[in-house]
N, C-alpha and C positions, 0 to 999 in steps of 0.2 A: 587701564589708566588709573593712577592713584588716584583717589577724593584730594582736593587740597581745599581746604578754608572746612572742612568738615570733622565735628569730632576731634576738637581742641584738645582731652586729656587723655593719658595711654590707656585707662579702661574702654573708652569710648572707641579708638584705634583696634583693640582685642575684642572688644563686640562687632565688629564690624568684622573685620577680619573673619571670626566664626560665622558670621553670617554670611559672606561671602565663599566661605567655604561648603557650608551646608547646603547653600544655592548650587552650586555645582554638583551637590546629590554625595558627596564623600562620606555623609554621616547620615543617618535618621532619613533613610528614604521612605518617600509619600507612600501611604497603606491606601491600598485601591478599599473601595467601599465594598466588596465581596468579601475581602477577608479581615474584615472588622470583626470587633468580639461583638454580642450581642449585649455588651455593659456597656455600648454608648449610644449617646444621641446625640442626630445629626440634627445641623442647622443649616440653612442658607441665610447669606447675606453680605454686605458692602463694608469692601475693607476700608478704613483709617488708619494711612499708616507716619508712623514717629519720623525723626529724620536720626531717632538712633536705633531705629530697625523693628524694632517691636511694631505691631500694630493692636487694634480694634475691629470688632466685627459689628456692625450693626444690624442685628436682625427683627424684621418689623414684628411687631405684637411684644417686644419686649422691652421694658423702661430700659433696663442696663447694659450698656457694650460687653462683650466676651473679648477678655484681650487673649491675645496672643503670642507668645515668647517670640523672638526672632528666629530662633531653631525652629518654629514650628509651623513658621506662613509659607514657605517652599513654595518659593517663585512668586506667591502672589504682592502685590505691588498698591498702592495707593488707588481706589475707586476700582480696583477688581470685586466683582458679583461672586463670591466664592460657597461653595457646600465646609464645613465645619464639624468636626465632631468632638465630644462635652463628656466627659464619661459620668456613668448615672452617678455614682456616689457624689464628683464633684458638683452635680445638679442639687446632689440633698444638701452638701454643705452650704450652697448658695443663699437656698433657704431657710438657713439660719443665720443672715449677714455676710459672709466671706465672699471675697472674691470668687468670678467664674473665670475658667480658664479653658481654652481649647486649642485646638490643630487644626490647620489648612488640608484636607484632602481631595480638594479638585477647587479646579478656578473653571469656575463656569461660565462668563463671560470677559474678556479683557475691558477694562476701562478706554473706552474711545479718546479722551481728553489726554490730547498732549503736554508733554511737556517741556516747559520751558529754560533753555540753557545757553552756552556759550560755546561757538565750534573751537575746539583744537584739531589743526590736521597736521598729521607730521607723517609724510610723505604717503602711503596708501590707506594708512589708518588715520578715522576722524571720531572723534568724542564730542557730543556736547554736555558741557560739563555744567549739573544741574542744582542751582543751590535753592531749596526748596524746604520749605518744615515738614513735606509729604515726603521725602523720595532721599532716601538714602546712601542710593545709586547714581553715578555717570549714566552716559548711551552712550554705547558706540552705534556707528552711524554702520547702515550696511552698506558697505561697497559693493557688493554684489548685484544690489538693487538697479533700473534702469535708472538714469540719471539720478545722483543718489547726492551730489550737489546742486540742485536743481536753482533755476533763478523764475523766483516769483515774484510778480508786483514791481518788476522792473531792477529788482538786486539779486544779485548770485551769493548764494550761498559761499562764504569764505571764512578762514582762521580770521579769529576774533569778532564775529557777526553774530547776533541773538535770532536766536532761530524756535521754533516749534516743532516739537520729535515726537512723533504716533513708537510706542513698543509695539514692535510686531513680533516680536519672537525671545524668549529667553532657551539659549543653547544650556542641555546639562551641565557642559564644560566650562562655561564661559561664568567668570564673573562677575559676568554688568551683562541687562538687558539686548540685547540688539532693538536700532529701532531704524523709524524713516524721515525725512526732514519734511512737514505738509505744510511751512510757511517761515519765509523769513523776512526778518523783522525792522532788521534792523543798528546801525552800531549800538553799544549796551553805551546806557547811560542816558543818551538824547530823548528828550520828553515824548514827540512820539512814540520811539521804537518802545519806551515801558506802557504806555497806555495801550500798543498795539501787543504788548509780550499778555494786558490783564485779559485783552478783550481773545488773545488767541487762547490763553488759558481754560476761557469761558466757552470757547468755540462759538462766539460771538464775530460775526463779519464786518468791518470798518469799511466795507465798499460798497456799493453796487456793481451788477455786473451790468455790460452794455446794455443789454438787450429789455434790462427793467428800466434803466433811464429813459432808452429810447420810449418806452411804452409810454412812461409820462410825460412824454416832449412830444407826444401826436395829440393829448387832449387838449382839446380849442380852449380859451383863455376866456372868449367873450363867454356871457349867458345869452342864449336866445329865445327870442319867445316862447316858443314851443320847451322849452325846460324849463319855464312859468306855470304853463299849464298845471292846474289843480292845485298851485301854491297856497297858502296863505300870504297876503302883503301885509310884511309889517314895517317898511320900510317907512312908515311917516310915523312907527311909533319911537318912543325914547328907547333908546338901545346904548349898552356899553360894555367894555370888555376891564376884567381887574386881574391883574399876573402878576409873577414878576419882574422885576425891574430888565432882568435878561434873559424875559424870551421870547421865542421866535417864531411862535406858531400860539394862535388867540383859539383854539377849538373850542370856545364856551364865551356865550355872551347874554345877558340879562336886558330884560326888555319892562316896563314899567307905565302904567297909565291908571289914572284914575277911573272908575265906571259912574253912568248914572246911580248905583245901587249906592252909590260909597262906599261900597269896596271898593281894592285894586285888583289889575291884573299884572301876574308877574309873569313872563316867560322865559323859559330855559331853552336860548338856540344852540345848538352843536353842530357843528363842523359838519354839510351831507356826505361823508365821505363816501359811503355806499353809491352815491349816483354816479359817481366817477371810480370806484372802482368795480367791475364785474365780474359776480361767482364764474372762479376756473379761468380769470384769466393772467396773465402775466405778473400782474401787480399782485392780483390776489395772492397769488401763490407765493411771492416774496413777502408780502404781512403776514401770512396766512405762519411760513417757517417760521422769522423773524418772532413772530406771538407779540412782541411789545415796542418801545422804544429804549434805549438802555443812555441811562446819563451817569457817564462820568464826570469826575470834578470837572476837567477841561473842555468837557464837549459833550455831544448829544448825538447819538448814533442812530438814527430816527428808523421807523418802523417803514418809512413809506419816502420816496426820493423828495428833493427839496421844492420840486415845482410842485406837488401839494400838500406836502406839511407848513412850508412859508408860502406857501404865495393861492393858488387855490381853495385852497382849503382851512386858509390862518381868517381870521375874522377878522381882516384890518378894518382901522376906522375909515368911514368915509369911499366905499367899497361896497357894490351890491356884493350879494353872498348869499349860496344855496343851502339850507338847514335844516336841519330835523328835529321839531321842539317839544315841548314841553308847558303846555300855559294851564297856569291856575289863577282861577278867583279865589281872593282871601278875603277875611275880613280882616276887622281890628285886631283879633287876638288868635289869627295867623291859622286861624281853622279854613280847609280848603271846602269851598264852598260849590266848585263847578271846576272841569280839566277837560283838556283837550291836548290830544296828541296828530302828529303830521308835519307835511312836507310844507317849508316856507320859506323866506326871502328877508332878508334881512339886509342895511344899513346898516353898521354901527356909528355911534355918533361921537362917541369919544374913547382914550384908549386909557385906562388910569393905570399906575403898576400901586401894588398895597400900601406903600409909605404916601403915594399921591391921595388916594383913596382914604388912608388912615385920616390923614389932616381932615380932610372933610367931614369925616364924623364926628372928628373932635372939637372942629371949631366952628362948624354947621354953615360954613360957609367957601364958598368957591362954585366950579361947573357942576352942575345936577345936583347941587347941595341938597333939594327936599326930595328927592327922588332917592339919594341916595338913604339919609335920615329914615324918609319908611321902611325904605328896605331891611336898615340895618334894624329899626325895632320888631320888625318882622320875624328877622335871623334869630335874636335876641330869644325871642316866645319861642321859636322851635329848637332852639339848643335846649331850653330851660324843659320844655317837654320832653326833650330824650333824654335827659340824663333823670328826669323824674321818672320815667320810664324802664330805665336799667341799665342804662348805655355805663360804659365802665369809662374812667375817667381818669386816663393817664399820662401825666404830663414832661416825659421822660427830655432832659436838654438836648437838641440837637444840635452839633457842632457844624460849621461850614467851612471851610479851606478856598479862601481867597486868591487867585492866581494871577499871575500878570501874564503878559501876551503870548510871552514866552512857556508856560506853562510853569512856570517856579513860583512855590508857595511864599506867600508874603506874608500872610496872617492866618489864624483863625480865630474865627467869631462864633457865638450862638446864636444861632436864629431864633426869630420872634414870631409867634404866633397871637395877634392881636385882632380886633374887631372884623377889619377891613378883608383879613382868610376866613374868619367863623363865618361873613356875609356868603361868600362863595359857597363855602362847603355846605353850608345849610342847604341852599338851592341847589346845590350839585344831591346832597343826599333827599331830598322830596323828591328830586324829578326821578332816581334811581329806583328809589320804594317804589315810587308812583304806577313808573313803568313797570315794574313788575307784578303787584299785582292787580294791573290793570291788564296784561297779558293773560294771566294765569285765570284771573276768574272774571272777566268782564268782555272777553272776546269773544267772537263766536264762535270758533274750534273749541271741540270737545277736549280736554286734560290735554289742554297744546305743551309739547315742546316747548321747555323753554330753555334758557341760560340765566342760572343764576349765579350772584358771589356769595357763599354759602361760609359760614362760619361758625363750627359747632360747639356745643357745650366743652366747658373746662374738663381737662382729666380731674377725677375724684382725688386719686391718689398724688398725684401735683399739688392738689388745694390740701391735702395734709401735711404734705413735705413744707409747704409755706407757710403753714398753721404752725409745725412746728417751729421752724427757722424765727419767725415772729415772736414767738413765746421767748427766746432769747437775749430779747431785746426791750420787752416789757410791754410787747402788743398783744391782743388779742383780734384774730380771727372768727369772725363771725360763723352764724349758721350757714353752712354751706351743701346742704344736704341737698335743697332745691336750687334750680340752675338759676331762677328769678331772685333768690334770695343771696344767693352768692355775688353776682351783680354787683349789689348793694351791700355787702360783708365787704368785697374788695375794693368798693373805692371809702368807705366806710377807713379801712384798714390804710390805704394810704390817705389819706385825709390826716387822719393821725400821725404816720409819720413824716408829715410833709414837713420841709425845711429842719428834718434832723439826719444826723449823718449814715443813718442808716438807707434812708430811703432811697437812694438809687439800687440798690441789694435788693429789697423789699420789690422794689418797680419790674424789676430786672426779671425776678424770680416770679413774680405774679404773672409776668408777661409769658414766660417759659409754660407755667398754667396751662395757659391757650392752645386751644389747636391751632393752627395755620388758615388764614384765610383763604379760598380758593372757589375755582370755579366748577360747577355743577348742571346736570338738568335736573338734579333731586333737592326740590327746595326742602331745608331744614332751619331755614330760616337766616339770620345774623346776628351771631350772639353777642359780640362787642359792640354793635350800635342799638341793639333792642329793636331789631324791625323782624315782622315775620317773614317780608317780603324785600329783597331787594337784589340790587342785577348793576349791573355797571353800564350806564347809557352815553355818558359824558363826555367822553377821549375817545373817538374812534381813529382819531390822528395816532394814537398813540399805542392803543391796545387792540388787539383783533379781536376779542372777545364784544365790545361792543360794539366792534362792525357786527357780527353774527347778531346781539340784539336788533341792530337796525332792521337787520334784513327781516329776522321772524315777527319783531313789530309789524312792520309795511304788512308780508306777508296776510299776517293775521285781521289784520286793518283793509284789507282786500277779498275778505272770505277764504282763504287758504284751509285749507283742513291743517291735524297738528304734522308737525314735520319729523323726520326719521332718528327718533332719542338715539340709537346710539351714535349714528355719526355725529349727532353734537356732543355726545359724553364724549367719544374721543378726542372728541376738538376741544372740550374742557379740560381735559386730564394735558393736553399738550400745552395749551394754554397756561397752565397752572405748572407745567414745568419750566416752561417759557419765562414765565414771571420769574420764581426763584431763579434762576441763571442769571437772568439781569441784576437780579439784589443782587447777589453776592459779587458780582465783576463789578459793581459800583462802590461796595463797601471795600473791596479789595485795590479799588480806586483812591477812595480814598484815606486806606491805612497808610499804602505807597506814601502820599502826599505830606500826611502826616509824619511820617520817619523823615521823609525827605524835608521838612520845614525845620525839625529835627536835629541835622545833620551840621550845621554848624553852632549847635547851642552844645556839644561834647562839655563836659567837664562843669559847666552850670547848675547851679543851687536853683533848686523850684521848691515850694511850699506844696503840698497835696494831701489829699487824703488815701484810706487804705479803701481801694474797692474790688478786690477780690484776693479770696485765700484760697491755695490748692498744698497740696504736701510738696509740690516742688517750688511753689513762691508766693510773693505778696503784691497782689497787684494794686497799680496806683495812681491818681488821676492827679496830674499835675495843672493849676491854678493858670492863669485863668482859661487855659486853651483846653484842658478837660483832655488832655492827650493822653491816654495809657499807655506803660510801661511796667517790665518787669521786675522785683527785684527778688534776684535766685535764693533763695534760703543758706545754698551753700556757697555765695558769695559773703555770707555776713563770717567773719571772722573771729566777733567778741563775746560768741555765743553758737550754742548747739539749737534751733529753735525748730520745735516738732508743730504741723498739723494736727488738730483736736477736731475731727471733725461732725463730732458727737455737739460738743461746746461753741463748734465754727468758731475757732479762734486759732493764733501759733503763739506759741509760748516758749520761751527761753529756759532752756534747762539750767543752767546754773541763775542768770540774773532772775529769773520769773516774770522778766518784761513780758505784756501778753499785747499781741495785736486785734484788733478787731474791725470788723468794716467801720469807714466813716473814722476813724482814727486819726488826726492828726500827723501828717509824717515831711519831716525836710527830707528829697533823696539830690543826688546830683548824676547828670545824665550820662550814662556809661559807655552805651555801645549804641549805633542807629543803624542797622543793618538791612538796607534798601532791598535787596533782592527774597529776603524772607518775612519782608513787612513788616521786625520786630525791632522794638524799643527796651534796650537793659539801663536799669535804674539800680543805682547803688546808694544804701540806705546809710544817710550821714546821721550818727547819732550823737544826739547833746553831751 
């Protein structure tokens, strides 16, 4: 089956073409690893592949991808686990700046993650035809296979349906993949079927199956007394819940009273979701996969069936409710003075969303207006102690995509992060440190098991790459030798360039720094908030990782000796896979949303700045909706303009125009191309 809408110019056609050829083995057949020269070295690792054939290798322990020429990935495909070989000279050249380059000699594992396309069937033969930035290839569908147009979810498989295609096999002969159909989706185009093509992509489920609903339509609704037992009552104390305005599940509510001491006591209630659900059963097992909840712009794909993430387990107002809390005495200047952890009962008494919540701090007047007033100077002293402490301090804009019922974008906005979230997060991060190590060294188990959210030192060589990049632009990076010191070098560092047009680059690049947050039983600490200690207690609605806190708390709080490290490392490490799967199918949510808001503004003049340079374009953030777009180098017409990526800049060969981030630039909007998530911007010059 030809590619069509792929590989626009006849070079692009002729690489393809040889690659297609090569795939069928005519030319440069794979060298088995026996009869390799002793002049190379092998690598393993995870392909990235181009949508014009060429790929990347990412192999762990090394900052920079190995790419790989299209002749020389033979068969391997986007998210294949591949062995690689580097020949030594081109190792030594590497190490003197030059590109690395290698070959595919065994694909050691297929990528599970299907992909997503459109059926063609024309009479025994069927393609689904796949427009992808990863996948440069059709599928042909196997006919061979048993039901090989299958109907899932209530739709069969037919010509012109969006479907999900597992590769199961690439024949020597053949020029495209074989694969199998494991979900269809849907007509292309309709708001559903692409929210269900992001979440198939993710290998992310949009259902429940019977038999988990059924499990949460057998548990009883009332509380009885016998599930009081050994509570704490706090139902005659002031309780309240702060969200957003649209959502639908309260798993966090704060609790407030004055003591004879004159301190207060604050407490942190959470959603008990462990009493309703039980290790190894049903439900378990569906959170347990699941690992998180995944929100997309239009919806929420919740971890746990809707009888109790809404209704059992949501912390509505005016509602007894079973919790697992968190209570501190504070005093005035928000030093915890006494804590108490366990099983409680909760009222809430009011429900605020943060714009309700906001007003009242600002104008100290409306419902719980002094209740809420201490809280907030409470929040107040403990922000101001973490960031005195090292916490990094990054204020990157996040955009929102507005939808109407239908699911079609009407706007985008930046969202606000103001007093009435700092109140929350505050208490959400005490209770989280708290609990952790109050686990770790305040229980009776000796060196108990635990789960933590573990966030390591910056890479060294990162904080150099950004040291330089800075010096660019006329900042200086601080001492970064100690991880304590760097802390404060980096927000030191964007302090300075706040409000100038570099600093989203500056933010971007600092962020890149970072290791990745994740979940552990080997505390190392948390390096982006300054705590030695802290674990995620908060969302059990939402995250299974703090169900598993629940349960080693109780546990622990019961005499338990410690529990079995590696099945929770496992359950951390899946956990932490878990997570990233849901990022990425939300951000790939909302790129979709974005192109598609997009889509009728073709040919529109926007104002933007330049925020990223690569040697194939100039990326660009268009006013006031911060939407990126590309615009291709060799779309510009009135100029030859190279990448300097020594200077990070592109510079025009004959005019000597030079671009730089934060740049100034009118483009008008070129291409909006829904199914590859990308925006082309053509650069209108004065």
């Amino acid at each position: 089956m030809a590619k069509k809408g792929k590989n626009t110019n006849k070079r692009g056609e002729g690489a393809l073409k040889r690659a297609k050829r090569l795939a069928r083995g005519e030319a440069e057949p794979v060298r088995t690893t026996e009869r390799r020269s002793k002049s190379l070295e092998e690598f393993e690792g995870t392909v990235s592949l181009s949508r014009d054939g060429f790929g990347f290798v990412k192999v762990e322990g090394r900052t920079e991808d190995i790419f790989v020429p299209m002749r020389k990935l033979h068969f391997a495909l986007n998210g294949d686990f591949v062995k690689i070989a580097v020949s030594k000279r081109r190792l030594q050249a590497n190490a003197k700046g030059r590109s690395l380059e290698g070959e595919v000699v065994k694909i050691i594992r297929r990528s599970t993650k299907p992909h997503i396309g459109v059926l063609v069937v024309r009479g025994r033969q069927v393609w689904a035809i796949v427009e992808s930035k990863n996948m440069p290839y059709d599928i042909q569908i196997d006919m061979n296979a048993p039901d090989p147009l299958p109907e899932i979810g209530g739709q069969r498989a037919a010509h012109g349906m969006k479907v999900a295609v597992l590769v199961t096999d690439w024949p020597k002969r053949s020029p495209e993949p074989l694969g199998r159909i494991v979900d269809v989706l849907g007509v292309p185009g309709e708001n559903d079927t692409e929210m269900h093509a992001i979440l198939a992509e993710f290998q992310l489920p949009y259902r429940f199956e019977p038999e988990v609903e059924q499990a949460a339509a057998k548990i009883p609704e009332d509380i009885t007394p016998k599930e009081l037992t050994g509570r704490r009552d706090f139902r005659g104390v002031t309780t309240f819940t702060i969200d957003p305005t649209d959502a639908k599940d309260f798993d966090d509510a704060i609790s407030y009273r004055k003591l004879d001491s004159g301190n207060v006591e604050v407490g942190v209630h959470i959603a008990d979701v462990t009493h309703y659900v039980q290790p190894g059963s049903v439900l378990d097992k569906e959170a347990f996969a699941r690992g998180t909840s995944v929100y997309l712009v239009d919806r929420t794909i919740p971890m746990l069936p809707e009888k109790l993430s809404n209704r059992l387990c949501s912390l509505r107002p005016h509602e007894d409710k079973l919790t697992f809390s968190a209570v501190f005495e504070m005093n005035a200047k928000a030093k915890v003075i006494g804590q108490w952890f366990g099983r409680t009962v909760i009222n809430s008494d009011c429900r605020f969303d943060y714009e309700q919540a906001q007003q009242v701090i600002e104008t100290k007047d409306g419902p719980l207006a002094a209740e809420i007033g201490d809280l907030h100077a409470l929040a107040a002293i403990l922000r101001k102690q973490r960031f005195e402490k090292g916490a990094i301090s990054f204020e990157r804009p996040e955009m929102k995509v507005i939808v109407d019922d239908a699911g079609k974008p009407v706007d985008v906005i930046q969202k606000e992060s103001r007093e009435s979230n700092w109140l929350i997060e505050e208490f959400m991060l005490l209770a989280n440190r708290c609990v952790a190590e109050y686990a770790t060294k305040k229980c009776k188990a000796k060196n108990p098991t635990f789960v933590y959210r573990i966030h390591e030192n910056p890479d060294p060589e990162k904080l150099d790459s950004l040291r330089s990049f800075a010096k660019h632009f006329g900042h200086k990076l601080g001492d970064t030798s100690d991880p304590k010191r760097a802390a404060g070098a980096l927000n030191d560092l964007m302090q300075e360039a706040k409000g100038k047009p570099e600093e989203n680059a500056l933010q971007l690049l600092a962020l890149r720094s970072m290791a990745r947050a994740r979940y552990s039983t080997d505390n190392v600490g948390h390096y982006g908030l300054a705590f030695p200690f802290y674990t995620h207690f908060t969302s059990p609605i939402r995250r299974y990782p703090d169900m598993m806190v629940h349960r080693l708390l109780a546990l622990y709080m019961d005499g338990a000796t410690s529990q079995d490290k590696l099945y929770y490392e496992d359950c951390c490490e899946h956990s932490s896979v878990r997570e990233q799967i849901a990022t990425d199918a939300e951000r790939a949510s909302i790129k979709y949303k974005m192109v598609e808001f997009m889509q009728d503004k073709i040919g529109r003049l926007f104002e933007g700045h330049v925020s990223g340079l690569t040697e194939w374009g100039i990326y660009v953030e268009i006013e006031p909706t911060k939407i990126e777009g590309m615009v291709s180098l060799r779309d510009i017409h009135t100029d030859w303009y190279q990448f300097d990526e020594e200077k990070y800049e592109t510079r025009g060969k004959a005019s000597g125009r030079v671009f730089r981030l934060g740049d100034p630039v009118k483009v008008r909007v070129l291409r909006a191309n829904l199914e590859q998530k990308i925006l082309d911007y053509e650069l209108v010059e004065e």
